[in-house]
KOLGU-4560 file (N, C-alpha, C; in nm, 3 decimals, padded with zeros to 5 digits):
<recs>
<n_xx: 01.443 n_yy: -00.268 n_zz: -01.413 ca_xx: 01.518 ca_yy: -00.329 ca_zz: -01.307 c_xx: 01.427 c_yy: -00.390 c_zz: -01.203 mol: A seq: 1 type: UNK>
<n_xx: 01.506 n_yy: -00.469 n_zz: -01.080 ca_xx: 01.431 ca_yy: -00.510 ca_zz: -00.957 c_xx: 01.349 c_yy: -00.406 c_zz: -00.891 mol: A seq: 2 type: UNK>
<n_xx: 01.255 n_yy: -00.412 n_zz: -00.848 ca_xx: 01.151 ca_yy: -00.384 ca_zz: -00.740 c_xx: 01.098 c_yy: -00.406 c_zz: -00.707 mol: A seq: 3 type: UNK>
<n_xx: 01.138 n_yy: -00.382 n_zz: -00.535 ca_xx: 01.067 ca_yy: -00.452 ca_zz: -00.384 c_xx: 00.948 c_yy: -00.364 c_zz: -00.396 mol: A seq: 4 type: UNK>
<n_xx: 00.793 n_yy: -00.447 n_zz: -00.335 ca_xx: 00.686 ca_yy: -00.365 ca_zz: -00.277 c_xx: 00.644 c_yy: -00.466 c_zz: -00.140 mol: A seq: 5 type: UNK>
<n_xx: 00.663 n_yy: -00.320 n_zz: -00.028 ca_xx: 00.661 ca_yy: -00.368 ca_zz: 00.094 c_xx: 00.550 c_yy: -00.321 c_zz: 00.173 mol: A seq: 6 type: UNK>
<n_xx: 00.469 n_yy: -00.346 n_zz: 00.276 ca_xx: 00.403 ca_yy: -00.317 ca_zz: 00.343 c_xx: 00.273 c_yy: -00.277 c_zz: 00.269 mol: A seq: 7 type: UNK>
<n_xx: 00.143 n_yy: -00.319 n_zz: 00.198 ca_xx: 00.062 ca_yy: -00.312 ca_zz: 00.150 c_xx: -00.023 c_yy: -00.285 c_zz: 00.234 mol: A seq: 8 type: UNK>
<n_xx: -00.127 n_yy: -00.205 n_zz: 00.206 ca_xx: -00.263 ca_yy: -00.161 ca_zz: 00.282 c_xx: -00.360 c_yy: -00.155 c_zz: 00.202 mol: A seq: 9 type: UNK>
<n_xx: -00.471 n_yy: -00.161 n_zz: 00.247 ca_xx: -00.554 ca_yy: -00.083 ca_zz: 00.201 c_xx: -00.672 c_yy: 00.047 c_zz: 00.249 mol: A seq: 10 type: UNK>
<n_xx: -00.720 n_yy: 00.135 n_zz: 00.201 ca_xx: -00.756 ca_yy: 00.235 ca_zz: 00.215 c_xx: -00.831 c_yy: 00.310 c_zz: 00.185 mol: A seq: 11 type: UNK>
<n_xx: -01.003 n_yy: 00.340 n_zz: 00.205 ca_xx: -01.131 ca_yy: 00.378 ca_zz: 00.117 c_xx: -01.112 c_yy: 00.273 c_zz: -00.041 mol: A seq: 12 type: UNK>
<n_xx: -01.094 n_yy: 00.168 n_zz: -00.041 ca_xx: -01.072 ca_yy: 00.110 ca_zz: -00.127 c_xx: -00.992 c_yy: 00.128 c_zz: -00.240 mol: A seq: 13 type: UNK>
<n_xx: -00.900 n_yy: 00.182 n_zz: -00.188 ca_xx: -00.736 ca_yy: 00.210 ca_zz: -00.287 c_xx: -00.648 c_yy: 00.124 c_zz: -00.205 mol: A seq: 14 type: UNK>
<n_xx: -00.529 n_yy: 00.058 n_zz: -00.303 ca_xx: -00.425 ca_yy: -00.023 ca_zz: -00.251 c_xx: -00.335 c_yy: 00.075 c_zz: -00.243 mol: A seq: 15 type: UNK>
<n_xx: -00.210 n_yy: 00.082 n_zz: -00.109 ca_xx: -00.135 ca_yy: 00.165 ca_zz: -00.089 c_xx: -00.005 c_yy: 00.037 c_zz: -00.085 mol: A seq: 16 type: UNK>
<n_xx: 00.092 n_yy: 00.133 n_zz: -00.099 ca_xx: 00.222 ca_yy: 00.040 ca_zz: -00.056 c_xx: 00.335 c_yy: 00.113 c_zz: -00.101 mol: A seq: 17 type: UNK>
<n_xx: 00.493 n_yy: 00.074 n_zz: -00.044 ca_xx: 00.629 ca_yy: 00.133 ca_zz: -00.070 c_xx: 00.663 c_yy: 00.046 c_zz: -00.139 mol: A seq: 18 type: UNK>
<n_xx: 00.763 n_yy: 00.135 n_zz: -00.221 ca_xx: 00.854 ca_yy: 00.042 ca_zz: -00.295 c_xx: 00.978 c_yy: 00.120 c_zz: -00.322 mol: A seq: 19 type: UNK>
<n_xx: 01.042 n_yy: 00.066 n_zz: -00.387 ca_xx: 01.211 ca_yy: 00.120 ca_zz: -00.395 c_xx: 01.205 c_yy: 00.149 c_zz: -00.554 mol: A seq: 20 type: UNK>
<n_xx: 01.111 n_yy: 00.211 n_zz: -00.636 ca_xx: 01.137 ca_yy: 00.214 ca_zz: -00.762 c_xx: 01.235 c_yy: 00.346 c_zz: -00.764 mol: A seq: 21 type: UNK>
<n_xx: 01.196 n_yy: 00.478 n_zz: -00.708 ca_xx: 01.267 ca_yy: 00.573 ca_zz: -00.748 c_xx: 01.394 c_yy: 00.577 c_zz: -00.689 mol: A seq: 22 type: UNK>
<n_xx: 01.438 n_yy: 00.487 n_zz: -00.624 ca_xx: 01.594 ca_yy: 00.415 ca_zz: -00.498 c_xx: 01.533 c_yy: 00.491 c_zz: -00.398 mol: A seq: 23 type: UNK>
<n_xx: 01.441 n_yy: 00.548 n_zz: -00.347 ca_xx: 01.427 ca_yy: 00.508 ca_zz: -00.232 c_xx: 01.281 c_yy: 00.455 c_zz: -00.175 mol: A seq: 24 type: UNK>
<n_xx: 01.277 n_yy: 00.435 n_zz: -00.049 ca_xx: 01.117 ca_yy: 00.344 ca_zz: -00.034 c_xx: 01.015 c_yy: 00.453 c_zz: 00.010 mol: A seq: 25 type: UNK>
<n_xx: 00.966 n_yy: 00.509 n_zz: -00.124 ca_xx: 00.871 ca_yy: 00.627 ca_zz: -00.089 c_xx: 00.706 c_yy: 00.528 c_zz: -00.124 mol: A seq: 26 type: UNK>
<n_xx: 00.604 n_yy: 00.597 n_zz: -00.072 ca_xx: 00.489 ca_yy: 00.569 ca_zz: -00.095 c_xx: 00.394 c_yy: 00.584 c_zz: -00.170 mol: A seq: 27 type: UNK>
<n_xx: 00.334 n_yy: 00.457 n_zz: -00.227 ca_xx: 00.248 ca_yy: 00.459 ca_zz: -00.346 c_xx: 00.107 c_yy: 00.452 c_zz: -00.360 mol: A seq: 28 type: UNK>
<n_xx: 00.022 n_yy: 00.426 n_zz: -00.444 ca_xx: -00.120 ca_yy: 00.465 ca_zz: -00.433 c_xx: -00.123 c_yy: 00.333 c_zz: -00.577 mol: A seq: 29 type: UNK>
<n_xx: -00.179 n_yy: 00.225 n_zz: -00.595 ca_xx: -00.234 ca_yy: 00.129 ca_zz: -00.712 c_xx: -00.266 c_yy: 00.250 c_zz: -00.841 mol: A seq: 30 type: UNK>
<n_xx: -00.304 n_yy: 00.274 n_zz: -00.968 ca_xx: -00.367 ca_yy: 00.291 ca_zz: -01.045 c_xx: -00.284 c_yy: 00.455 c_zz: -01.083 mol: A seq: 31 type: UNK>
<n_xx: -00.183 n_yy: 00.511 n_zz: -00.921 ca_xx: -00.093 ca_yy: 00.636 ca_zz: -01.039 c_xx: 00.067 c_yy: 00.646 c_zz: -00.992 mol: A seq: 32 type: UNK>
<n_xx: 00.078 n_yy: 00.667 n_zz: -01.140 ca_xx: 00.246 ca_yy: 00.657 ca_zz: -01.181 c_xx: 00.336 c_yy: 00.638 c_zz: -01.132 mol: A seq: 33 type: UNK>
<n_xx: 00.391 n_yy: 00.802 n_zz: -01.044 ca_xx: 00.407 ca_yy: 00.827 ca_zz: -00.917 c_xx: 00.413 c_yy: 00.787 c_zz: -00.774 mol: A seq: 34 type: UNK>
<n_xx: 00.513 n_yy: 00.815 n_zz: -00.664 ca_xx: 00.473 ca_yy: 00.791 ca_zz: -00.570 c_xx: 00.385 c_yy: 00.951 c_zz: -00.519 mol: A seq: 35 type: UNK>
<n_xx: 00.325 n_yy: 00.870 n_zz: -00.448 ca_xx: 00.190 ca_yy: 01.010 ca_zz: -00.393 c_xx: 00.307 c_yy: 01.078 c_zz: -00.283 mol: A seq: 36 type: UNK>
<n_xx: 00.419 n_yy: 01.081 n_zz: -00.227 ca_xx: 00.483 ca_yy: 01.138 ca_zz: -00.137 c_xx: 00.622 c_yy: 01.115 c_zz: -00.177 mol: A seq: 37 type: UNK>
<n_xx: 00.642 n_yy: 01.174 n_zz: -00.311 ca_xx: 00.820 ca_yy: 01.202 ca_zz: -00.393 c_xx: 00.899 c_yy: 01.286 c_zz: -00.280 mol: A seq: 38 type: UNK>
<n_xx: 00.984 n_yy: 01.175 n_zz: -00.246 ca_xx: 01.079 ca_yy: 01.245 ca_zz: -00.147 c_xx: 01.175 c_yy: 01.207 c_zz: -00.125 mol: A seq: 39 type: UNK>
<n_xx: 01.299 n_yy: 01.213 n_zz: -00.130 ca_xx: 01.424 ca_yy: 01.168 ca_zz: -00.095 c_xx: 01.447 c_yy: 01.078 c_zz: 00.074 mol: A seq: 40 type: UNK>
<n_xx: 01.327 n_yy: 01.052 n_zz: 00.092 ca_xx: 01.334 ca_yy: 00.961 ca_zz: 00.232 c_xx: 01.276 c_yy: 00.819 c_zz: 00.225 mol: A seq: 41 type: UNK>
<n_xx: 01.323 n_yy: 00.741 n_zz: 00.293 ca_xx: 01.291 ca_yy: 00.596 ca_zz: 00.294 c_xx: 01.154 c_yy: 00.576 c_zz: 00.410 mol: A seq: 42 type: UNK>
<n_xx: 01.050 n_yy: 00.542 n_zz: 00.381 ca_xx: 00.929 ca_yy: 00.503 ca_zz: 00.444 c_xx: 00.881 c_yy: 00.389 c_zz: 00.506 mol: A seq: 43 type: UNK>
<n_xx: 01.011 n_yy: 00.334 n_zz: 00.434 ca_xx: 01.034 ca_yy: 00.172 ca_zz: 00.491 c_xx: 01.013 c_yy: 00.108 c_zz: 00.641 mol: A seq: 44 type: UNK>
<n_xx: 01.093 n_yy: 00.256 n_zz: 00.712 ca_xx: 01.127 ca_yy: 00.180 ca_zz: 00.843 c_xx: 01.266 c_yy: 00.133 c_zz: 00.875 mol: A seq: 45 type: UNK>
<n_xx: 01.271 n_yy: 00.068 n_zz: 01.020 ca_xx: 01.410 ca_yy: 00.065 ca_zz: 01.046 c_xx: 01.427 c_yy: -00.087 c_zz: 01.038 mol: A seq: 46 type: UNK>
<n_xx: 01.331 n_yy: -00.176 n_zz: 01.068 ca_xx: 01.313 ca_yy: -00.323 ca_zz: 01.008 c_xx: 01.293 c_yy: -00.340 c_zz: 00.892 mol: A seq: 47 type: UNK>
<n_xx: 01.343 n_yy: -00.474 n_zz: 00.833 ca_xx: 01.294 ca_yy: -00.532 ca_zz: 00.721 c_xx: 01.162 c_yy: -00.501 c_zz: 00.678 mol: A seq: 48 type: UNK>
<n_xx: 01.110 n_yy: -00.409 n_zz: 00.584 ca_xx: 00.976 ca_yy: -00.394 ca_zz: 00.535 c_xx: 00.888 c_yy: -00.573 c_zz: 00.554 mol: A seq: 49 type: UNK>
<n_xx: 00.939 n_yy: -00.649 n_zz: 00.523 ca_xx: 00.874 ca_yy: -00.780 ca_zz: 00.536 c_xx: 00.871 c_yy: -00.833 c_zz: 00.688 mol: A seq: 50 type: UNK>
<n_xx: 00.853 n_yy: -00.788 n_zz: 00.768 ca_xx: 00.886 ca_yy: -00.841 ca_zz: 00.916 c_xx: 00.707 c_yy: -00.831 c_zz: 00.943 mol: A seq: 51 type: UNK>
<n_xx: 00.660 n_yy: -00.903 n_zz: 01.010 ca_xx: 00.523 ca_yy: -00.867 ca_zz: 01.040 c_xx: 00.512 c_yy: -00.801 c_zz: 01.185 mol: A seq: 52 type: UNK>
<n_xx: 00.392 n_yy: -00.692 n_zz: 01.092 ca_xx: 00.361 ca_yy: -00.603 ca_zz: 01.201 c_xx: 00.458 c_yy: -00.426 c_zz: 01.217 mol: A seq: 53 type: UNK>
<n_xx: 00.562 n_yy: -00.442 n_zz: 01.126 ca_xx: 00.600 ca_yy: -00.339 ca_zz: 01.033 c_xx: 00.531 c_yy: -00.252 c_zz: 00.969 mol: A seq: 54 type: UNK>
<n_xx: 00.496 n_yy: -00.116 n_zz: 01.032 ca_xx: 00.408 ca_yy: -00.058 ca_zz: 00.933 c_xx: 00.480 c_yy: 00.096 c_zz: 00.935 mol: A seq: 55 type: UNK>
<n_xx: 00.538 n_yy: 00.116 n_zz: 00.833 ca_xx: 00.588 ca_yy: 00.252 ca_zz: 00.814 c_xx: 00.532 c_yy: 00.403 c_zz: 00.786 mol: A seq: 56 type: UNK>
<n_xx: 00.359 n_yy: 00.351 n_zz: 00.716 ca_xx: 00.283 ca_yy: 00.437 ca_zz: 00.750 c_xx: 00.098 c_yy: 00.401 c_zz: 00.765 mol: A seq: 57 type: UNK>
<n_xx: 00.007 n_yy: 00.469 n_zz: 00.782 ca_xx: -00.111 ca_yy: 00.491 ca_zz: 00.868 c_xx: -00.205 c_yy: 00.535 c_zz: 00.815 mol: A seq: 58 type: UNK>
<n_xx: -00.274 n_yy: 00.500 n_zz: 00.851 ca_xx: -00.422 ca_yy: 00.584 ca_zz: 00.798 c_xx: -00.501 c_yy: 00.664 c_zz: 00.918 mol: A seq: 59 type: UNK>
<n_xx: -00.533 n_yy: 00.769 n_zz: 00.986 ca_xx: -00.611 ca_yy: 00.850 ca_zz: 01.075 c_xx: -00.738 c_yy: 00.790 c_zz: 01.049 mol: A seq: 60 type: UNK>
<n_xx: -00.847 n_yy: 00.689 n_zz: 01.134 ca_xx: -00.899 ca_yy: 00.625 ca_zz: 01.134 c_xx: -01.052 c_yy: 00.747 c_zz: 01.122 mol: A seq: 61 type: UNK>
<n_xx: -01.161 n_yy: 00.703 n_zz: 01.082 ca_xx: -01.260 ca_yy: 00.829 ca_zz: 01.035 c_xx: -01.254 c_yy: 00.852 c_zz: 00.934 mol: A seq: 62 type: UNK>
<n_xx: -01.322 n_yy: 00.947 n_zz: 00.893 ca_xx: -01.356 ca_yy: 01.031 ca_zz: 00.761 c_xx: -01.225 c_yy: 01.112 c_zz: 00.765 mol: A seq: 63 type: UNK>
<n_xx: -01.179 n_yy: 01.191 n_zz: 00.813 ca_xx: -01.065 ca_yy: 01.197 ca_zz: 00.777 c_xx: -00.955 c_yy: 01.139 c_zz: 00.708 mol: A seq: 64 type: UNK>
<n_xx: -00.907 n_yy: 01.011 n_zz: 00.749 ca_xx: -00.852 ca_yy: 00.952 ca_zz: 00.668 c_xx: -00.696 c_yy: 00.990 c_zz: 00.651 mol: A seq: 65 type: UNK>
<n_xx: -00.647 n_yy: 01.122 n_zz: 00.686 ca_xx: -00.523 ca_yy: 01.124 ca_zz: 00.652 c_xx: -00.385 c_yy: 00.977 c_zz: 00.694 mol: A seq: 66 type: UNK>
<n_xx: -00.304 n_yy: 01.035 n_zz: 00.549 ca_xx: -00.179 ca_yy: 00.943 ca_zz: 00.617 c_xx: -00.110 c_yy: 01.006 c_zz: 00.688 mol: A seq: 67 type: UNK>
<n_xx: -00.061 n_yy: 00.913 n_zz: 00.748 ca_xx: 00.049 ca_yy: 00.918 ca_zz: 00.863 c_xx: 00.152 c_yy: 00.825 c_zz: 00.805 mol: A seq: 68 type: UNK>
<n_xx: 00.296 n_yy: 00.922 n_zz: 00.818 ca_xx: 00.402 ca_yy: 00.809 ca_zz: 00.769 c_xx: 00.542 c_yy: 00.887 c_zz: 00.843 mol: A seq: 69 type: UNK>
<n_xx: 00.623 n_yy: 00.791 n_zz: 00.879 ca_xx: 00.764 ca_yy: 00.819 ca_zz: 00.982 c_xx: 00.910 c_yy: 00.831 c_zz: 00.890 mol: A seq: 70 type: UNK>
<n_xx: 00.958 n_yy: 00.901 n_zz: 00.880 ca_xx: 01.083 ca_yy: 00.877 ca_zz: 00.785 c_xx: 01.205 c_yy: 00.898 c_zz: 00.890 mol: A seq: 71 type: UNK>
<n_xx: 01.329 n_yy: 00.890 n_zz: 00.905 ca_xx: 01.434 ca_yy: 00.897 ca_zz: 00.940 c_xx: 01.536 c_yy: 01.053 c_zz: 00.849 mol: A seq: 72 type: UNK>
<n_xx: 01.542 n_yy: 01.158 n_zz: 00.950 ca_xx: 01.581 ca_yy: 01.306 ca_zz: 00.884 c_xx: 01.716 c_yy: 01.359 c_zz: 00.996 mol: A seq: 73 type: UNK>
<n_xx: 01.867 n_yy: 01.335 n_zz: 00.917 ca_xx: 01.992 ca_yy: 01.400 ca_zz: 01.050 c_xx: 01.983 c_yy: 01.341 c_zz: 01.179 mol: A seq: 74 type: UNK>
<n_xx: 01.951 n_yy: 01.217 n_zz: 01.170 ca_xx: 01.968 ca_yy: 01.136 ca_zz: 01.279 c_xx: 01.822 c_yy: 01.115 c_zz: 01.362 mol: A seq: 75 type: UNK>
<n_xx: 01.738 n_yy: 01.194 n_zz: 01.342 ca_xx: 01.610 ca_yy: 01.145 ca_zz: 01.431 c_xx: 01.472 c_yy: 01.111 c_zz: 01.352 mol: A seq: 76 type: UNK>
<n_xx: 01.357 n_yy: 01.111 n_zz: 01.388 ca_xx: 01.234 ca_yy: 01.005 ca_zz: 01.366 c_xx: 01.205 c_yy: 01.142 c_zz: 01.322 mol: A seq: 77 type: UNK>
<n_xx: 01.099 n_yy: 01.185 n_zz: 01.189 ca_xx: 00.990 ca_yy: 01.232 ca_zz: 01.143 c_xx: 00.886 c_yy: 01.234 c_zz: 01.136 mol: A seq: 78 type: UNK>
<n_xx: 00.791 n_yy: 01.267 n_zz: 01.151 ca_xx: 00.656 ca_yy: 01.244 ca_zz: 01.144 c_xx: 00.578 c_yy: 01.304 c_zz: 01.047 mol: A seq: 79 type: UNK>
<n_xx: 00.503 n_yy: 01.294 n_zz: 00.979 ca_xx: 00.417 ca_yy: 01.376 ca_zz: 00.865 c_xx: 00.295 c_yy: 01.331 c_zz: 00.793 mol: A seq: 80 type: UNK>
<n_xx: 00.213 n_yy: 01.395 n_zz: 00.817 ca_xx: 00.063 ca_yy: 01.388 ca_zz: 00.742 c_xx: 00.031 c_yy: 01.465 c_zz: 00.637 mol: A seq: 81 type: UNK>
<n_xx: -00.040 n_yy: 01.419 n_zz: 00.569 ca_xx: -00.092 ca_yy: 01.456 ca_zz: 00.403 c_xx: -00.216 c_yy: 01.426 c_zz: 00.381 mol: A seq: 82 type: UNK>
<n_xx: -00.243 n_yy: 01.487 n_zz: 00.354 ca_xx: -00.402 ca_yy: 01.457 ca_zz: 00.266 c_xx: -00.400 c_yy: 01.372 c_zz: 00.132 mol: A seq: 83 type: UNK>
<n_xx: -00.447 n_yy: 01.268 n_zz: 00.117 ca_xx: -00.471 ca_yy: 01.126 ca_zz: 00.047 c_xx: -00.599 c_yy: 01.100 c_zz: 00.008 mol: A seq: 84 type: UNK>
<n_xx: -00.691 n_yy: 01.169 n_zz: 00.109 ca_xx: -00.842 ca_yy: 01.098 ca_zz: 00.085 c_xx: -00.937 c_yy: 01.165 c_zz: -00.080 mol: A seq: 85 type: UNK>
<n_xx: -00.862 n_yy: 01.262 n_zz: -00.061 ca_xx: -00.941 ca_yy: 01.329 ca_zz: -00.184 c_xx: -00.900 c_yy: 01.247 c_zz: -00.347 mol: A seq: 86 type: UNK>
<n_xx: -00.843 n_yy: 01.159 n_zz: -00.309 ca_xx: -00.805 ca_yy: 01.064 ca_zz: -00.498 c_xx: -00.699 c_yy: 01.118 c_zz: -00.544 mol: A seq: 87 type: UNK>
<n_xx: -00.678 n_yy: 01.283 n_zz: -00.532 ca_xx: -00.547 ca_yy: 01.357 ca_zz: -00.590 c_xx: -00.368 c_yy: 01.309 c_zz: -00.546 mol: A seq: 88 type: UNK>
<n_xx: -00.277 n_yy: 01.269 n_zz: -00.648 ca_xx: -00.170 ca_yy: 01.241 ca_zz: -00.614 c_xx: -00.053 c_yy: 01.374 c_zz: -00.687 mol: A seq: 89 type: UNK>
<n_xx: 00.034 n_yy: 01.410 n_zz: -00.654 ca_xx: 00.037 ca_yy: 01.360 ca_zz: -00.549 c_xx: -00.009 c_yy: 01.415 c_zz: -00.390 mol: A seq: 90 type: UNK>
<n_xx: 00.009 n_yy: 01.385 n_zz: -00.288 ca_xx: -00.020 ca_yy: 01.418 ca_zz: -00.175 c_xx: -00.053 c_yy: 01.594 c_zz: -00.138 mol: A seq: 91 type: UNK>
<n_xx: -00.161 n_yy: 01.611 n_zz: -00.058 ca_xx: -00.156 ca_yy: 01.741 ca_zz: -00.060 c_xx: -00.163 c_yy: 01.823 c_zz: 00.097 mol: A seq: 92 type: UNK>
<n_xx: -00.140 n_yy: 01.916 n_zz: 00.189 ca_xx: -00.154 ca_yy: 01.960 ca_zz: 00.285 c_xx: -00.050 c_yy: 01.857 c_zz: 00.382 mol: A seq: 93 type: UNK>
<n_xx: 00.062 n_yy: 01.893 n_zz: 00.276 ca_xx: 00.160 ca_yy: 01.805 ca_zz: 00.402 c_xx: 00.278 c_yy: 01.823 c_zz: 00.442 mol: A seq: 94 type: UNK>
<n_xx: 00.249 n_yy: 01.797 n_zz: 00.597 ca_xx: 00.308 ca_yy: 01.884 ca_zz: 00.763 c_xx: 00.396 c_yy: 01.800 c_zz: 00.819 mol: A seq: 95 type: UNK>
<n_xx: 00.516 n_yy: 01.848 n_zz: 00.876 ca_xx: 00.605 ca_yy: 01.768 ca_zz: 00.918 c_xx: 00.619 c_yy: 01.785 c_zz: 01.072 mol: A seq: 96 type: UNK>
<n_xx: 00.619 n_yy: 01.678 n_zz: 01.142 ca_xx: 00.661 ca_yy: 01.703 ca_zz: 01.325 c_xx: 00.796 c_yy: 01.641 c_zz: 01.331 mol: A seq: 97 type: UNK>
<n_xx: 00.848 n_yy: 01.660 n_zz: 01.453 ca_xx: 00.986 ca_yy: 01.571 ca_zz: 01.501 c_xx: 01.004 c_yy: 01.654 c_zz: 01.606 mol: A seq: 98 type: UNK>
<n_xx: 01.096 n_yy: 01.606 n_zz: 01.702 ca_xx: 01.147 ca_yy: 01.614 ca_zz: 01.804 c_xx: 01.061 c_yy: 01.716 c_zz: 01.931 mol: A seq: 99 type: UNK>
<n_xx: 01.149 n_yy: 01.766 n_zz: 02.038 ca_xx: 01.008 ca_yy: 01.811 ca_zz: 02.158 c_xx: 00.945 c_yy: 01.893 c_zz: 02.109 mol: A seq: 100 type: UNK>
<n_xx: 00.994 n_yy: 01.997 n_zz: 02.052 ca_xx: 00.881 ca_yy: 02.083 ca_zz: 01.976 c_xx: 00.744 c_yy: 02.068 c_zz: 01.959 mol: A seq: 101 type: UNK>
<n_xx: 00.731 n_yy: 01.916 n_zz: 01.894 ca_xx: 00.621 ca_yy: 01.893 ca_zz: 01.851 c_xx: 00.598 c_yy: 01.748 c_zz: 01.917 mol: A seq: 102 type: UNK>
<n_xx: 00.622 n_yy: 01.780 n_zz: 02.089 ca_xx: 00.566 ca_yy: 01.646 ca_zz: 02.159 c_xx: 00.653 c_yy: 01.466 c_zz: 02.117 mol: A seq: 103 type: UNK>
<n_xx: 00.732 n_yy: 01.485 n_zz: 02.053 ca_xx: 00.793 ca_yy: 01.339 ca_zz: 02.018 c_xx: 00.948 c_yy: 01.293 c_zz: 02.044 mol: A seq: 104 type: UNK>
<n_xx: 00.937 n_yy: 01.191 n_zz: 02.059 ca_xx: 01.119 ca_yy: 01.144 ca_zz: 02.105 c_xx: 01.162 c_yy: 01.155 c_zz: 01.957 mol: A seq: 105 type: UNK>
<n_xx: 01.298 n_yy: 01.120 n_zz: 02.034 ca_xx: 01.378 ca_yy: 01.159 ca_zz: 01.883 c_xx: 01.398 c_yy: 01.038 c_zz: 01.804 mol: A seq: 106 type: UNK>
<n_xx: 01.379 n_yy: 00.939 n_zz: 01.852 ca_xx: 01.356 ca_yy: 00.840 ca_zz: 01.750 c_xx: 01.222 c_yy: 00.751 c_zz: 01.805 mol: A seq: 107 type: UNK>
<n_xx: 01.151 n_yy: 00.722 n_zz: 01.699 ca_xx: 01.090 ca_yy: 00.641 ca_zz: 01.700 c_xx: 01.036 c_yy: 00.544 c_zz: 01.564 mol: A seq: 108 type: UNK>
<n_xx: 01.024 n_yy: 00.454 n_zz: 01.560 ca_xx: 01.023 ca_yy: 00.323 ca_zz: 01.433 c_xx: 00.817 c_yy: 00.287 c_zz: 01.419 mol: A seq: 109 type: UNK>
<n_xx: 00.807 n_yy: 00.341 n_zz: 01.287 ca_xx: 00.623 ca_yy: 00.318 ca_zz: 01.287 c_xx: 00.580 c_yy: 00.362 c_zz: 01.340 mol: A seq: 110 type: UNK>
<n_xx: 00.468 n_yy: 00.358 n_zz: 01.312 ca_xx: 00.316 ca_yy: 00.409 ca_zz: 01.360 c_xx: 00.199 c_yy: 00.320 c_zz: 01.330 mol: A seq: 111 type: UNK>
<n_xx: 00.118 n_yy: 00.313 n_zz: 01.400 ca_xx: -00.023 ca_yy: 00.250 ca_zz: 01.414 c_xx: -00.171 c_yy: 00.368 c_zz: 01.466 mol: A seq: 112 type: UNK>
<n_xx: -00.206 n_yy: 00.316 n_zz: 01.350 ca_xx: -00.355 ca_yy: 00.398 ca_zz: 01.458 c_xx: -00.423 c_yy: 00.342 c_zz: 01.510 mol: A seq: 113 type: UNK>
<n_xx: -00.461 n_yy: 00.406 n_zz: 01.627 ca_xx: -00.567 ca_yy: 00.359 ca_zz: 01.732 c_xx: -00.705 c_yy: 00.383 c_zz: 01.733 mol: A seq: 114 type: UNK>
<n_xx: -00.758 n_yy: 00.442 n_zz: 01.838 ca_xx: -00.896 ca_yy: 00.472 ca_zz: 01.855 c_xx: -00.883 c_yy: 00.595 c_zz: 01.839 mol: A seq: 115 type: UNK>
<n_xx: -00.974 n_yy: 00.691 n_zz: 01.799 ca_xx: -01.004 ca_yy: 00.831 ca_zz: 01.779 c_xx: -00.903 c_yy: 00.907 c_zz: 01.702 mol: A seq: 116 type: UNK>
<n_xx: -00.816 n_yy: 01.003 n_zz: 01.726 ca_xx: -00.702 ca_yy: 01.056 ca_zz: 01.672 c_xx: -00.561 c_yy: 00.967 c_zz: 01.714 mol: A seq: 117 type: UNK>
<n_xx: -00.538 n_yy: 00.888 n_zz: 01.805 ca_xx: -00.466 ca_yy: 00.834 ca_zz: 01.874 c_xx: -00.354 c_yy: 00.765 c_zz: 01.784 mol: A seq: 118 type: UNK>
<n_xx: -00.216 n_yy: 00.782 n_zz: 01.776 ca_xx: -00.096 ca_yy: 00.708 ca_zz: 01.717 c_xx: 00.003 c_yy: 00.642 c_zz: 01.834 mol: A seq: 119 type: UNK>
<n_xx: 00.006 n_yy: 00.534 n_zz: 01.760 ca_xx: 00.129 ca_yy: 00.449 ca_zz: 01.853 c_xx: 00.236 c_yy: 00.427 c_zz: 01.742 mol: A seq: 120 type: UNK>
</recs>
């Protein structure tokens, strides 16, 4: 069948990107099967994946490297990091934030990284 691939990156020299193969827009890694983060949530975003400047998920800038990616969970914004850098898919050491608990509004659309640990 059809499938969209939206928002492409790249990353220690791996291509990343979403797509809608499994019906929903989970996140992929070039060269395995799988999406590296099988999950019943859309990664897409709340815009058109094709809109520029749309980025549904992140890279933690450094040797570190983790992703950062936002999903939509019972009405509010998600947040969650995984370990990616090690080549292994799928995803491993991965933590979920949302709401004050863990410092964040209840909705918010993307993420960008900044300087040091820093997300917008």
């Amino acid at each position: 069948g059809d499938t969209s691939v939206i928002q492409p990156t790249y990353q220690g020299g791996r291509l990343y990107y979403i797509s809608d193969r499994s019906g929903f827009y989970n996140i992929y890694r070039a060269g395995f099967e799988g999406s590296i983060l099988p999950m019943r949530a859309d990664f897409g975003g709340p815009a058109p994946g094709w809109q520029l400047g749309q980025q549904g998920f992140t890279f933690m800038p450094g040797k570190d490297g983790r992703l950062v990616a936002q999903y939509s969970k019972d009405g509010s914004s998600v947040m969650l990091t995984a370990n990616v850098s090690d080549g292994r898919a799928p995803a491993t050491d991965v933590k979920e934030y949302s709401g004050k608990k863990d410092g964040l509004p209840m909705m918010f659309g993307g993420v960008v990284a900044g300087e040091g640990n820093d997300l917008y």
